[in-house]
N, CA, C and O atoms as a MOPAC input file, in Angstrom:
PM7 MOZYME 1SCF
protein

 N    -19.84600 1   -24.17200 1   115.79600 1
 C    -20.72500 1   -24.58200 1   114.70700 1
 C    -20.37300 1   -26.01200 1   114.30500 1
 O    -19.16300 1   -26.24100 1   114.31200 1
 N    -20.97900 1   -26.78000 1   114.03900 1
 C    -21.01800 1   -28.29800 1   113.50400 1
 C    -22.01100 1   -28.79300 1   112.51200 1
 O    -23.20800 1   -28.50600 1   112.51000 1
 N    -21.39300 1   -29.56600 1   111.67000 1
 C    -22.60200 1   -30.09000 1   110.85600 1
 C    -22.78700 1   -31.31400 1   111.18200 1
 O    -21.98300 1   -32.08400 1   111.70700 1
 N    -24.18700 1   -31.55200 1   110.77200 1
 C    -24.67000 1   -32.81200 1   111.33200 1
 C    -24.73500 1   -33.73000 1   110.39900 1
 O    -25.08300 1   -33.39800 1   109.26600 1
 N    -24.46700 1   -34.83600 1   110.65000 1
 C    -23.37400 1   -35.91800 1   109.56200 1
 C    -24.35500 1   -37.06000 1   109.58900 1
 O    -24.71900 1   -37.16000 1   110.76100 1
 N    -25.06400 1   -38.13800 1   108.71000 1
 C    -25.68800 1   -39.20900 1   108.85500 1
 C    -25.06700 1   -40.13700 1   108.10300 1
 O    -25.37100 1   -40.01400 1   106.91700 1
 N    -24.17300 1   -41.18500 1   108.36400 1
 C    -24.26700 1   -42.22300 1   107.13600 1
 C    -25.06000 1   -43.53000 1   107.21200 1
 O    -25.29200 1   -44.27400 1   108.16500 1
 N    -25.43100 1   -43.58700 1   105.82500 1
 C    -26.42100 1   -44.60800 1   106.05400 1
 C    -26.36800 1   -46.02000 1   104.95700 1
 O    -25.84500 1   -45.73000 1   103.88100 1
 N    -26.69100 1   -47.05300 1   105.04000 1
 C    -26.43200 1   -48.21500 1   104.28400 1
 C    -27.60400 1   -48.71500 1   104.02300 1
 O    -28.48400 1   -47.96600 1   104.44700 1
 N    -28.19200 1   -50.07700 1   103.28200 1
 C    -29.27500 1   -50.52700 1   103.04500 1
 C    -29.34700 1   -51.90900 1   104.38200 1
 O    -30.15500 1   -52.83300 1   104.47400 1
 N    -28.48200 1   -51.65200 1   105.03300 1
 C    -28.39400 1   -52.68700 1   106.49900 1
 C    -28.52300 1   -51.72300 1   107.72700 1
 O    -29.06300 1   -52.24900 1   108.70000 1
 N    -28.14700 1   -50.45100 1   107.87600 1
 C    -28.37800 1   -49.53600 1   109.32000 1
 C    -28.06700 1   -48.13700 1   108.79000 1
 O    -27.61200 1   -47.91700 1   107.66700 1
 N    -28.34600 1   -47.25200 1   109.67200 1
 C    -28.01400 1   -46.35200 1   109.85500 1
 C    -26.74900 1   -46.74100 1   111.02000 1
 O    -26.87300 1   -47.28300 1   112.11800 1
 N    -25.03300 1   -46.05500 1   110.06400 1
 C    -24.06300 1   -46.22000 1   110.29400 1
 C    -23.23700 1   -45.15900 1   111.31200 1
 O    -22.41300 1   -45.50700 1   112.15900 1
 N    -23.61600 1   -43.92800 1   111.05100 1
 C    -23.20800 1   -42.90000 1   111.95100 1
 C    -24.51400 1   -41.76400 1   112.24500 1
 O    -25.41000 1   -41.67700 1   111.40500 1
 N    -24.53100 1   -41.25900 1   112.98700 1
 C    -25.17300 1   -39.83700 1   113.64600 1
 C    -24.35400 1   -39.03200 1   114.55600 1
 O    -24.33100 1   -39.08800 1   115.78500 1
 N    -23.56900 1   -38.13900 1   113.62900 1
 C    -23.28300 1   -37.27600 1   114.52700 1
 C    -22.53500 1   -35.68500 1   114.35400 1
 O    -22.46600 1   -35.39300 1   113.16000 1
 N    -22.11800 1   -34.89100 1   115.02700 1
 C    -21.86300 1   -33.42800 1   114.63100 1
 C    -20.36900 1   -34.03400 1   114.27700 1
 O    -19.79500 1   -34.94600 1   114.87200 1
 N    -19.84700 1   -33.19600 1   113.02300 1
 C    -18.66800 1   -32.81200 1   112.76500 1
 C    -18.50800 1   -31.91400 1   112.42400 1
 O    -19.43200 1   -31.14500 1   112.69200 1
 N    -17.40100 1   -31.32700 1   111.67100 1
 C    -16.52500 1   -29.92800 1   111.29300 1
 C    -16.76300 1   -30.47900 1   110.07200 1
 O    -17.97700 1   -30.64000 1   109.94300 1
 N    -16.12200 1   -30.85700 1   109.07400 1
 C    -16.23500 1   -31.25100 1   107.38800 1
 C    -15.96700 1   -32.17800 1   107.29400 1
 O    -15.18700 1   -32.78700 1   108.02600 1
 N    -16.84900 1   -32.79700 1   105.83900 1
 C    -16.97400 1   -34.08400 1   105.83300 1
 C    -16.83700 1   -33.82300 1   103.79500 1
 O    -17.60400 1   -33.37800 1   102.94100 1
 N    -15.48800 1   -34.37100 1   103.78400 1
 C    -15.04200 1   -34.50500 1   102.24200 1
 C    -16.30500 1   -35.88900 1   101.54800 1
 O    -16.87100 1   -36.85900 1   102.05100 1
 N    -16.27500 1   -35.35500 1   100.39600 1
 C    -17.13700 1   -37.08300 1    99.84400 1
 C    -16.53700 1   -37.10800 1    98.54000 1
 O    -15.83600 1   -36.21300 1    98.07000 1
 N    -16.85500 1   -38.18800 1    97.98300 1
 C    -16.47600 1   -38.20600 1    96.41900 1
 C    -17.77800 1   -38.57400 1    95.50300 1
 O    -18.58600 1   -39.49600 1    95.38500 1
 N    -17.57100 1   -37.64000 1    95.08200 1
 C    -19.09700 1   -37.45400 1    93.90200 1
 C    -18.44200 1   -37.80200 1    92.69300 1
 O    -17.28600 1   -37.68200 1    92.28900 1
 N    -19.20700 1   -38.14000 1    92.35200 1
 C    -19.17400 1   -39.25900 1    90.77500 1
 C    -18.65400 1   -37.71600 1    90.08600 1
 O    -17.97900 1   -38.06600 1    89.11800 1
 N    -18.65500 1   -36.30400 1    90.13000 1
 C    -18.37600 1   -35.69900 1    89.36600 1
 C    -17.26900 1   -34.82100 1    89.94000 1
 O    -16.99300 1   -33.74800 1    89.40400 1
 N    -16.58800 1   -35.29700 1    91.09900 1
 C    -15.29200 1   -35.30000 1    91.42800 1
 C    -15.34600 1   -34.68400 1    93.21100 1
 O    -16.34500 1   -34.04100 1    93.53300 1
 N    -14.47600 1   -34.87800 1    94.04100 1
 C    -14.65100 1   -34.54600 1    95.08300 1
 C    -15.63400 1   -33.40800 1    95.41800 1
 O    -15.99600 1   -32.57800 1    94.58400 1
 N    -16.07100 1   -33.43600 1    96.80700 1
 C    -16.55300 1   -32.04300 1    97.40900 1
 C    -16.76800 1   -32.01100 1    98.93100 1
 O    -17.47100 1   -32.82400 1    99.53000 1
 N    -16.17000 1   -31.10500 1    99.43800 1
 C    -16.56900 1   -30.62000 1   100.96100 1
 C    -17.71000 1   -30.15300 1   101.74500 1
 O    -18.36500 1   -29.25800 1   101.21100 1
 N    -18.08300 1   -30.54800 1   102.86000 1
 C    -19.36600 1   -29.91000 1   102.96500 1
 C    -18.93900 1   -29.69500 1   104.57600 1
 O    -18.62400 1   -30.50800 1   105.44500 1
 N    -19.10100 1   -27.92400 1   104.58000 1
 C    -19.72000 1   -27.35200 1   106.25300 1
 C    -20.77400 1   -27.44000 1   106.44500 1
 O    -21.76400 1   -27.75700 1   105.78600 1
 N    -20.41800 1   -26.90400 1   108.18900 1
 C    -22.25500 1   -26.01800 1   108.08600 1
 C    -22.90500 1   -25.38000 1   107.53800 1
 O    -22.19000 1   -24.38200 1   107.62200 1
 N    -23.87300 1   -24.99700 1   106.89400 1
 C    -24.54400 1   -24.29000 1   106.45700 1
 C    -24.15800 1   -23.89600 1   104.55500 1
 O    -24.13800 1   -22.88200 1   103.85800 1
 N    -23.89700 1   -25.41700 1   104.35000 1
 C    -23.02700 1   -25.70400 1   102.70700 1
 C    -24.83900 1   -25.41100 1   101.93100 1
 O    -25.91300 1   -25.74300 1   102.43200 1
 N    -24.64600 1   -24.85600 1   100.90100 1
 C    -25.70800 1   -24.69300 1    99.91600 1
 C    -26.55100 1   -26.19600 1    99.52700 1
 O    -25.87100 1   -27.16000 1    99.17500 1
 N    -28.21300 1   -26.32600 1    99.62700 1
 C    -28.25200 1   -27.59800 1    99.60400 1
 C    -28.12200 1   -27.80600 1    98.35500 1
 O    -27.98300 1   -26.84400 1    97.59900 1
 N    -28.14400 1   -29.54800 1    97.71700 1
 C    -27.81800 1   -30.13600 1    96.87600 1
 C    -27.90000 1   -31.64200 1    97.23000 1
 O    -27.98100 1   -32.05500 1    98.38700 1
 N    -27.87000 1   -32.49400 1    96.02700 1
 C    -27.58200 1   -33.62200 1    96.05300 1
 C    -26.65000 1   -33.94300 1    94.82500 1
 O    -26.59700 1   -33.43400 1    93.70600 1
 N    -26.06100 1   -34.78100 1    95.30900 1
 C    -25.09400 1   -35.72200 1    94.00600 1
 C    -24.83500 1   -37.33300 1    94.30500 1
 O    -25.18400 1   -37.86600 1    95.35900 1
 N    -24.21900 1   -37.97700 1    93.29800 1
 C    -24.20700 1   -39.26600 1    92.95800 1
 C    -22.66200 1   -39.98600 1    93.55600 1
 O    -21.65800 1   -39.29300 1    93.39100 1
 N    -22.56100 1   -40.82800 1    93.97500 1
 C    -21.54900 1   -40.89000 1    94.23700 1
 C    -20.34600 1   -42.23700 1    93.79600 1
 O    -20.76500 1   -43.33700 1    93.43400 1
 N    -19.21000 1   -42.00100 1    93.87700 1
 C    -18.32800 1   -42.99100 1    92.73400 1
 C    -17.43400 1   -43.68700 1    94.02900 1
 O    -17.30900 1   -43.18300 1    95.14500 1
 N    -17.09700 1   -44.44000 1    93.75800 1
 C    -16.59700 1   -45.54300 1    94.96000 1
 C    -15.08000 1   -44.38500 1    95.01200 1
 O    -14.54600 1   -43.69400 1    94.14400 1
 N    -14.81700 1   -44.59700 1    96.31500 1
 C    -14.28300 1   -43.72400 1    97.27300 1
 C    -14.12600 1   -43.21800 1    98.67100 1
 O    -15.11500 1   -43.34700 1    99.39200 1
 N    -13.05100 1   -42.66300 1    99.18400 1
 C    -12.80800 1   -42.27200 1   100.48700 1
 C    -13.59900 1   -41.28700 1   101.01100 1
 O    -13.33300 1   -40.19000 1   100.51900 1
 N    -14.52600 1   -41.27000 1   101.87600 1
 C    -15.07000 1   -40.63700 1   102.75400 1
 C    -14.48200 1   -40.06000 1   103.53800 1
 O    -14.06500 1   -40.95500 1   104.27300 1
 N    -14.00000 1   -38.78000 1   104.06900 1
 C    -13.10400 1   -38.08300 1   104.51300 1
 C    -13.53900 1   -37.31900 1   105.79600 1
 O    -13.29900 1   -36.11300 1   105.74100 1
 N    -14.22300 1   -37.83100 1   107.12100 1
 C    -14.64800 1   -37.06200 1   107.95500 1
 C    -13.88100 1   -36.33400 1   109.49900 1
 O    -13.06100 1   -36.89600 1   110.22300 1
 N    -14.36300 1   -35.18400 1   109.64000 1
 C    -12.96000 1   -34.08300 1   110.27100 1
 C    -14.05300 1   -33.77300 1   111.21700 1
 O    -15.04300 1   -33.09300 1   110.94600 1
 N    -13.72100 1   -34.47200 1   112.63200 1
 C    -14.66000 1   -34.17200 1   113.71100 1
 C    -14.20300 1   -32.54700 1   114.40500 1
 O    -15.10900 1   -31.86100 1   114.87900 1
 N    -13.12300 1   -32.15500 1   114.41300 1
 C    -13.08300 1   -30.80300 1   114.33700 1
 C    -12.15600 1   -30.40700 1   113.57700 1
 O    -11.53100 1   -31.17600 1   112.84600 1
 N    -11.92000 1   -28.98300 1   113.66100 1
 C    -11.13800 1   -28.24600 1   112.60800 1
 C     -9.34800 1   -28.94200 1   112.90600 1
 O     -9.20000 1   -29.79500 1   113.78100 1
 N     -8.62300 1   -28.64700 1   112.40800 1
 C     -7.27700 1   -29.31500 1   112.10600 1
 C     -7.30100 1   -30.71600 1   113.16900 1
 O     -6.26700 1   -30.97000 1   113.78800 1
 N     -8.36300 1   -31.48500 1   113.32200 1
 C     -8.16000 1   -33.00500 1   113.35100 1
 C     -7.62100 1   -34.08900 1   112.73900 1
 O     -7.52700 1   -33.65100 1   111.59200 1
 N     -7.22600 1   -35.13100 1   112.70200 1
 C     -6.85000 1   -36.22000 1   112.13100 1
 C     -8.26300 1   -36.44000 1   111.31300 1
 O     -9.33400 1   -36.22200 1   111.88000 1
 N     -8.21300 1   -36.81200 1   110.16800 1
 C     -9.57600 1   -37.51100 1   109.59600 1
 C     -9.56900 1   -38.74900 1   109.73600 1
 O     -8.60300 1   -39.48500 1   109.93700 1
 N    -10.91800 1   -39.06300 1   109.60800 1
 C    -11.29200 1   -40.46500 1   109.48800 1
 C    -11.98000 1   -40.94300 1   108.36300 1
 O    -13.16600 1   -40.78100 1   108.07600 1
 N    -10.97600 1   -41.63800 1   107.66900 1
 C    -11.92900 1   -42.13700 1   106.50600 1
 C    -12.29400 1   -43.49500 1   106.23100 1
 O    -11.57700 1   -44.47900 1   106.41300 1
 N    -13.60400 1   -43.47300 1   105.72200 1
 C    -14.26200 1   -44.97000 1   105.28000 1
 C    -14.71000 1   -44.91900 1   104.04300 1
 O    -15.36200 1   -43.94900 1   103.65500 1
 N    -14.38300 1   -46.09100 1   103.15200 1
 C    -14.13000 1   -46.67000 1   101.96500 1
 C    -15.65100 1   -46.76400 1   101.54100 1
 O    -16.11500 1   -47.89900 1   101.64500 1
 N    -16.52400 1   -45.77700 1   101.07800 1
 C    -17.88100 1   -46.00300 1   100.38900 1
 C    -17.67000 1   -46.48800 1    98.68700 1
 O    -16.73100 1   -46.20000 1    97.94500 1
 N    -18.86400 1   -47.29500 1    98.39400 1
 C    -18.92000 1   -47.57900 1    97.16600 1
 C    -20.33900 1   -47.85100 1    96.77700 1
 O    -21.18300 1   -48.69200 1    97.08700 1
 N    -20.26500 1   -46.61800 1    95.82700 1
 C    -21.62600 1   -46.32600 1    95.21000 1
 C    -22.65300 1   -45.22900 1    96.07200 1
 O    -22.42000 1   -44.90800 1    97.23700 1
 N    -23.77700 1   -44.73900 1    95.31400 1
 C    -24.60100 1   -44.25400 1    96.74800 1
 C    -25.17100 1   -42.73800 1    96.24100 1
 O    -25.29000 1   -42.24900 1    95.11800 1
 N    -25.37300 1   -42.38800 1    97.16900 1
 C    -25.87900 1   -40.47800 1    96.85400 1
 C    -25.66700 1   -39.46800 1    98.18100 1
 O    -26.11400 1   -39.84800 1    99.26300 1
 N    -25.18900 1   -38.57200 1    98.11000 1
 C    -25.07300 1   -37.94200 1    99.05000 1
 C    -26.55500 1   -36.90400 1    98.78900 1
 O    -26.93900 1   -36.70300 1    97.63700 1
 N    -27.37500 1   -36.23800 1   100.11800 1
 C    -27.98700 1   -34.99000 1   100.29300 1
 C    -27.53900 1   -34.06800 1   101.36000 1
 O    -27.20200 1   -34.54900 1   102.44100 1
 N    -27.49900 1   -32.63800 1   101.13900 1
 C    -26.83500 1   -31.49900 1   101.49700 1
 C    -28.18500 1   -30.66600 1   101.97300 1
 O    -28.65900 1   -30.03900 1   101.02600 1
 N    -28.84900 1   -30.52200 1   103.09000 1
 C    -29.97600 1   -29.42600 1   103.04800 1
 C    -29.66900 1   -28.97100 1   104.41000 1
 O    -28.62300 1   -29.05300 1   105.05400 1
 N    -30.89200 1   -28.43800 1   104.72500 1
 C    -30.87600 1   -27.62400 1   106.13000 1
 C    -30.72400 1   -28.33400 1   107.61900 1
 O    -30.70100 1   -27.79900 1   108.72800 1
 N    -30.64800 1   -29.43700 1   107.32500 1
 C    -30.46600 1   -30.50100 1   108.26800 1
 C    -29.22300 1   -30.96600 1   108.73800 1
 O    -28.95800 1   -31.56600 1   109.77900 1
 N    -28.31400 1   -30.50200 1   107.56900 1
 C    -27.11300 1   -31.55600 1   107.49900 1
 C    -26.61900 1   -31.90000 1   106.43700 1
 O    -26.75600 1   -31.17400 1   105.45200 1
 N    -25.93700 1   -33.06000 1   106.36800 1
 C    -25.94400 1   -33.90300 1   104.96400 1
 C    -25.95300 1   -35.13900 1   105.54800 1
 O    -25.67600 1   -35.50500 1   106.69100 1
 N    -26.37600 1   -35.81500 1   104.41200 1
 C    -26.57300 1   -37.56200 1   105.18200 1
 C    -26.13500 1   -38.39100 1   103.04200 1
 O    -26.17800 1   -37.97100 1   101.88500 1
 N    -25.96200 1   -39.01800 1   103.39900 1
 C    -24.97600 1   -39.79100 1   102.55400 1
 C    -25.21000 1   -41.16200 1   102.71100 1
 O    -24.63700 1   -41.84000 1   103.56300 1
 N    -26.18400 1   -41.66800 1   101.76800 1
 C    -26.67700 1   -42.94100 1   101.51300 1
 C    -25.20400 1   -44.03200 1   100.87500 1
 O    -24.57700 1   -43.85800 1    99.83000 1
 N    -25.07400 1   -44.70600 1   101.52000 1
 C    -23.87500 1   -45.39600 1   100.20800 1
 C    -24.18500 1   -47.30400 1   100.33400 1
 O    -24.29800 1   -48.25500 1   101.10700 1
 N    -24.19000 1   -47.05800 1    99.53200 1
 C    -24.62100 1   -48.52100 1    98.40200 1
 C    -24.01600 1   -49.77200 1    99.49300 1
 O    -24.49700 1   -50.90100 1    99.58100 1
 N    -23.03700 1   -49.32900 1   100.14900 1
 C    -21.42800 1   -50.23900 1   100.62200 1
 C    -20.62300 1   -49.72400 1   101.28100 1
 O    -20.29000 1   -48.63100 1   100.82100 1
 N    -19.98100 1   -50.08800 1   102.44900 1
 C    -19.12400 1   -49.48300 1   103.00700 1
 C    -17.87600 1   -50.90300 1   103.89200 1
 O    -18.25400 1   -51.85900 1   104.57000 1
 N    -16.42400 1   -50.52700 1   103.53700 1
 C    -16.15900 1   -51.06000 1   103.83900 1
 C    -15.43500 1   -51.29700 1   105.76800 1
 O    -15.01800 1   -50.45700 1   106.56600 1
 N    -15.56000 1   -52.58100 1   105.85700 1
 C    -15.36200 1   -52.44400 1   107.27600 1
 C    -14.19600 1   -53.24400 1   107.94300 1
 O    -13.99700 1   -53.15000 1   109.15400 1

């Protein structure tokens, strides 16, 4: 099982692709998202992006600031304002 991961900027679409969990930081405090996570959206507060291409992997994280994450049947994809590189 994998979820399907999008990040995206107001310059490209930054990633497309399956992972295992993908931590974010929501303006109203961290949250994890699997496959098949309940949908939702939230706001998001400058912070580490935490993505786990499979289960007990090394993560990879990138420095977002600002933005919104959405959670539906698709995936989640995670708009962010900024990302650092």
């Amino acid at each position: 099982m994998a979820l399907k991961f999008e990040l995206v900027t107001p310059a490209r679409l930054e990633r497309s692709i399956d992972v295992h969990m993908v931590t974010v930081p929501g303006s109203e405090g961290d949250f994890s998202v699997l496959e098949g996570h309940a949908p939702f959206m939230a706001t998001l507060r400058n912070g580490p992006l935490t993505i786990y291409a499979t289960a007990g992997a090394a993560p990879e994280v990138i420095e977002v600031e600002g933005g919104f994450a959405e959670v539906n049947e698709a995936g989640l994809t995670v708009l962010a304002e900024h990302i650092a590189s």
